[in-house]
N, C-alpha and C positions, 0 to 999 in steps of 0.2 A: 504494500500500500504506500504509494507517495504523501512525502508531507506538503502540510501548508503553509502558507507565509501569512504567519497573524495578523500583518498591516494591512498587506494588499487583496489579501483572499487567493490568491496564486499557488497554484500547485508547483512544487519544486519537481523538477528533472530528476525520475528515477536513478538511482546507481548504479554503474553497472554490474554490482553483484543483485542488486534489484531486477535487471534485465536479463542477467543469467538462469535467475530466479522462477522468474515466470517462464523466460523460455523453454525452459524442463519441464516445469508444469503441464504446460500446454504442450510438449513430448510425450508425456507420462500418459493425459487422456487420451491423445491420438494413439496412442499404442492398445489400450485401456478399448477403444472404440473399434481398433482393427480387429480384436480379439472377440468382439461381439457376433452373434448371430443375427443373422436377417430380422428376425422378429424382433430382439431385442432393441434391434437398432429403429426399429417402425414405431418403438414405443418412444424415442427420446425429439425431441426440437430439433433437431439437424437441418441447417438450411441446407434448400434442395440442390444448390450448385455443390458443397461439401460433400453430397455421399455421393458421387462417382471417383473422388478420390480415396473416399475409404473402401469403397470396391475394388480399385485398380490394387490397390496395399494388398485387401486380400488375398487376390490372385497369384501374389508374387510368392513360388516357393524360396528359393533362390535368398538366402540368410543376409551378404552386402545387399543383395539389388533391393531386396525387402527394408531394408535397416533406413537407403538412401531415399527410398518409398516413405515411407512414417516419416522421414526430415520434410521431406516435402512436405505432406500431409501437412506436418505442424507449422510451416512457414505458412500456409494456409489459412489454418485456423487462429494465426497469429493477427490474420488482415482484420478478422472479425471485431465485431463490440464483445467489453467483457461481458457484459450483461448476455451474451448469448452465449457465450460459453459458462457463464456463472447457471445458466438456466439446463445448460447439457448436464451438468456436473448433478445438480439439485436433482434433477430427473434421474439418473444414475443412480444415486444414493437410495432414494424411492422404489428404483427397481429390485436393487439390492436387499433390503432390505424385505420387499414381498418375496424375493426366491430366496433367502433365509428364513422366513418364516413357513414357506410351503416344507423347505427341508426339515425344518423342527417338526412336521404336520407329521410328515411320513416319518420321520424315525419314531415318533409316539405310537404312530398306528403300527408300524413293524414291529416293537417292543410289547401292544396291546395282541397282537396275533402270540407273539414267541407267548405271551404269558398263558394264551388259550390253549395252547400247544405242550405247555409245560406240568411240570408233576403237580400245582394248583389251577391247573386247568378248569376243573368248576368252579370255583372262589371267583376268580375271572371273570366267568360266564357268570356266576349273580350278580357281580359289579357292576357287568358288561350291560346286563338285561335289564336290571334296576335304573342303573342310566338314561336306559332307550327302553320304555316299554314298551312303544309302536314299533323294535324290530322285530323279525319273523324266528322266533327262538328256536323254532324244527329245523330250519335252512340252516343256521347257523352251527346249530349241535350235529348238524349231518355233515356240512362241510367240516364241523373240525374232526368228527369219526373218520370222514375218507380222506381228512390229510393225514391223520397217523395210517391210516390204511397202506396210503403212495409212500411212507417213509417207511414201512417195514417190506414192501413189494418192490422197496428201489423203481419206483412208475413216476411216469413224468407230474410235474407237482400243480396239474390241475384245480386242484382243492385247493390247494397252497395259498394258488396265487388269486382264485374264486374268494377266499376269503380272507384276503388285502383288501380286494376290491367294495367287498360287502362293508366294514370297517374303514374305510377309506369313504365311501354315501353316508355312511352316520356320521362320522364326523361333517362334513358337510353340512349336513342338517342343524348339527352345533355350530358350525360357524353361520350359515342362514339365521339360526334365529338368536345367536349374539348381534348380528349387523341389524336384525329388524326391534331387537331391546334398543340397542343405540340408537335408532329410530324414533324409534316412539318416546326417549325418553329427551331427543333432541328438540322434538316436537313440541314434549310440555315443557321445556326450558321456555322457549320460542312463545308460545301460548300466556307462560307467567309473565315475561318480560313487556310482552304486546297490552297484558290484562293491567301491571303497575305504570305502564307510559300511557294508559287511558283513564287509571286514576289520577293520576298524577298531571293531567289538563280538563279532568271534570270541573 
């Protein structure tokens, strides 16, 4: 960040370890961006003349011609306002943090199967059921019988992975209706606020 000049209101001339600074910076996300997926990359503000050079980057197998690709790129990205790159960045971290959280999603459901799976496998199963009492409790005690089935028959793990999937829809459902509690309770914030700024000019 450049300083200011207290009299004039004047931004002072970055340093050039200030210019080094940023310059990396804006290396680090251009490489950060190269490394993205198509979709990932649909989800972020990228102005549309930038992504054919994050395309041509990724094309390059070739380690120099790749490296000298990304400088490009970031001499690029350097022309821009920060504000649009402050805005890639922001969008970034947001993404990040939804596919951390899907990851934390599944290793609980995968940990929620091993424990249906394991020598308190019923204990599980009343937690499981008491939880969700609108899940289907025959479907589920059947797929966990023919996943021990496929584990002693060495068979492909059908059930296995049937009952990821089943456990994988409930949680969904808990996360549906955590987003629609926030909902409705966003709602009657909204609702009180609206109801004291109408007393409040009676």
């Amino acid at each position: 960040m450049r300083g200011r000049d207290d009299e004039t209101g004047e931004f002072f001339s970055p340093s050039r370890s200030q210019q080094r600074r940023a310059a990396l910076d804006v290396l680090e996300l251009g490489e950060q961006l190269v490394a993205m997926t198509a979709a990932q990359l649909g989800r972020l503000p990228i102005p549309e003349g930038l992504m054919p050079h994050i395309r041509d980057t990724q094309r390059i197998t070739s380690h120099g011609a790749r490296k000298r690709q990304v400088a490009f790129l970031a001499k690029q990205m350097r022309k821009l306002d920060e504000d649009v790159l402050d805005a890639i960045r922001d969008a970034m971290s947001k993404d990040g943090e939804a596919a951390r959280k899907e990851t934390a999603a599944m290793h609980r459901i995968e940990a929620l199967r091993d424990a249906l799976l394991g020598d308190h496998g019923d204990d599980a199963m009343t937690e499981l059921l008491a939880a969700h009492p609108e899940a289907d409790r025959q479907h589920l005690r059947q797929l966990v019988r023919n996943a021990h089935e496929e584990r002693k028959r060495n068979k492909p793990p059908r059930a296995f992975r049937e009952l990821f999937r089943e456990l994988k829809a409930l949680h969904a459902l808990d996360a549906d209706a955590a987003h629609a509690a926030h909902a409705a309770d966003a709602g009657e914030a909204a609702d009180d606020a609206a109801d004291l700024d109408d007393d409040a000019h009676a």
